[in-house]
ROFIDREN-210724 format. One record per atom (N, C-alpha, C): z negated, x negated, y negated. Coordinates in steps of 0.02 Angstrom, whole numbers, padded with zeros to 5 digits, always signed. Each point is the difference from the previous one (the first is absolute). Example, Ala and Ser with C-alpha at 12.3 -4.5 7.8 and 13.67 -1.06 7.14 Angstrom:
BEGIN
-00390-00660+00284/+00000+00045-00059/+00000-00045-00060/+00036+00018-00053/-00003-00042-00059/-00037+00039-00055/
END
This chain:
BEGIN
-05921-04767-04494/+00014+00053-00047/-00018+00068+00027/-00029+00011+00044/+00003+00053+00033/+00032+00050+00016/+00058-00013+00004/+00087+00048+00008/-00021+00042+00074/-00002+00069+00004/+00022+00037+00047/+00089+00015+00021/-00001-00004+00059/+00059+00025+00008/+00021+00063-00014/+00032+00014-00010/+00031+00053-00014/+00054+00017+00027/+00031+00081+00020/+00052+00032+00046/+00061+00019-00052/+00042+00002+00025/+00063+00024-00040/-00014+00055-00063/-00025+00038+00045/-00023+00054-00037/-00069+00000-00072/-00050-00070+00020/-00019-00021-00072/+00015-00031-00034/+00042-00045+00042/+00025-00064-00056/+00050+00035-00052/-00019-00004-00059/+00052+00021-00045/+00059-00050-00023/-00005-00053+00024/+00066-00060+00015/+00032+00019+00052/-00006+00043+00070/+00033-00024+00024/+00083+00023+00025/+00002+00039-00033/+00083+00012-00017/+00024-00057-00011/-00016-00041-00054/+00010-00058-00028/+00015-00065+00043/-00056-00001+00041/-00017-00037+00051/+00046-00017+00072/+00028+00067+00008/+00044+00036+00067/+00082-00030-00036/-00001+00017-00051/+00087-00026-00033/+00012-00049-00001/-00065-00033-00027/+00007-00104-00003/+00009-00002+00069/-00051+00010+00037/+00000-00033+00080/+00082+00014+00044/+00030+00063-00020/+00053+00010+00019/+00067-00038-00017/-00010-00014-00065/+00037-00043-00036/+00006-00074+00009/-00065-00022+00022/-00010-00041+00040/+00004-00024+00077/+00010+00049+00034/+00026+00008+00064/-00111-00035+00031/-00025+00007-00017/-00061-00011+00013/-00059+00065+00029/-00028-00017+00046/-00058+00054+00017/-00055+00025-00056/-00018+00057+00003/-00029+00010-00057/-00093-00032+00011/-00017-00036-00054/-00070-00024+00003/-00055+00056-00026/-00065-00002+00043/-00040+00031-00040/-00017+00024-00044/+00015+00056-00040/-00041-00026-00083/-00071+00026+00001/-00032-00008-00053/-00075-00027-00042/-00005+00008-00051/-00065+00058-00039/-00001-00005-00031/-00060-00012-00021/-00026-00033-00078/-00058-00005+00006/-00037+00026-00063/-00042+00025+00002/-00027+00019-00066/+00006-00051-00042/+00028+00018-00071/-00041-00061-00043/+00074+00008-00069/-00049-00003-00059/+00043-00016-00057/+00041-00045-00044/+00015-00055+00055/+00024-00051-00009/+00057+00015+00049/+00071-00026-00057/+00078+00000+00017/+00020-00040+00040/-00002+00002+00067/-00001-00059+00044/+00017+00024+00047/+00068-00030+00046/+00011+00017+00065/+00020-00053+00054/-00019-00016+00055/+00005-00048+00059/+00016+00004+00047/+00018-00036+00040/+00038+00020+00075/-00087-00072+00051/-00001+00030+00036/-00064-00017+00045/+00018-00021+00070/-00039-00017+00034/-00001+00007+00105/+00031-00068+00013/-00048-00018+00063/+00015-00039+00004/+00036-00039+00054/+00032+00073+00028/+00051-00022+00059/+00042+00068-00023/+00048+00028+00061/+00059+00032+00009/-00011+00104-00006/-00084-00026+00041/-00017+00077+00002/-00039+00035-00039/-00037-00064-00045/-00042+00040-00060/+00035-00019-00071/+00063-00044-00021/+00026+00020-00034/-00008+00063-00060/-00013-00006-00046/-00015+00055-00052/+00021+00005-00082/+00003+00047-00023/-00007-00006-00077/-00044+00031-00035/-00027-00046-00044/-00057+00068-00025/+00020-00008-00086/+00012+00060-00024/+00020-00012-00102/-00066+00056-00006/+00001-00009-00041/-00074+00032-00052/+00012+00000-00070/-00033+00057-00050/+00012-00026-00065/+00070+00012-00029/+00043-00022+00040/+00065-00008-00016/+00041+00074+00000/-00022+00035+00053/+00011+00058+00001/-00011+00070-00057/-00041-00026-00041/-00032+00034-00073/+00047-00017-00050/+00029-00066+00014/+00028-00031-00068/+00084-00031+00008/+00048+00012+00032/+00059-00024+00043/+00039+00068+00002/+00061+00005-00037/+00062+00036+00022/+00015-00006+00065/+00039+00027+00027/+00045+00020+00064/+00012-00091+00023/+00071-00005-00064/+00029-00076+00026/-00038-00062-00011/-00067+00002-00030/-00051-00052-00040/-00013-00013+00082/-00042+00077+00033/-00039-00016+00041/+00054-00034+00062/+00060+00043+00024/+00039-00037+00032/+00008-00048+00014/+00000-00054-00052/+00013-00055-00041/-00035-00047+00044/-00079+00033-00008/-00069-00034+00019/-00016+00002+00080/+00033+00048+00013/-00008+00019+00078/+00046-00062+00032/+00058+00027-00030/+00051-00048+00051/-00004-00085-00020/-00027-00015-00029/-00036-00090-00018/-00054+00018+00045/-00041+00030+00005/-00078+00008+00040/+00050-00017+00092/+00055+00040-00002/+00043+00031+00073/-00003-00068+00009/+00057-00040-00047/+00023-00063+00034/-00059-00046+00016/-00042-00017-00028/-00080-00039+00036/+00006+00017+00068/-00030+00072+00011/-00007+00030+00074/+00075-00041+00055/+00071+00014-00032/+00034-00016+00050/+00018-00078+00001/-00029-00052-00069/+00017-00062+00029/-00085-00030+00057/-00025+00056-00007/-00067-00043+00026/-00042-00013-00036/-00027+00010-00066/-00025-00054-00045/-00059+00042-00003/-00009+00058+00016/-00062+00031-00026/-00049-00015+00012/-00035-00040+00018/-00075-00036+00009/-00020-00030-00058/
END
């Protein structure tokens, strides 16, 4: 998908991102974003340290708690392991 990472300061999730993970008692994962107009967001990596999320799309078209919603289902992938 071609997701760049992105810093606190671009990710426009990641307020979002920092509350789940806290709430979760979990380290915070990468995020990613990637160009593209399709509503779609994923959790990636394929071990402990590249761990990631990348949403796209979703960000144009998702309220506050929609996108929440989508993040923290994307979160739990990343923390059972499944993201491959």
């Amino acid at each position: 998908m071609k997701g760049k990472i992105v810093t606190r300061e671009q990710a426009p999730t990641s307020g979002v991102v920092d509350h789940l993970c806290a709430m979760a008692d979990m380290p915070k994962p990468q995020v990613a974003i990637a160009r593209c107009r399709h509503a779609d967001a994923f959790a990636t990596g394929r071990d402990r340290a590249r761990r990631g999320l990348c949403n796209h799309g979703i960000l144009r078209r998702l309220d506050e708690p929609e996108l929440e919603a989508v993040l923290a289902h994307e979160l739990s992938h990343v923390a059972h392991r499944d993201s491959l």
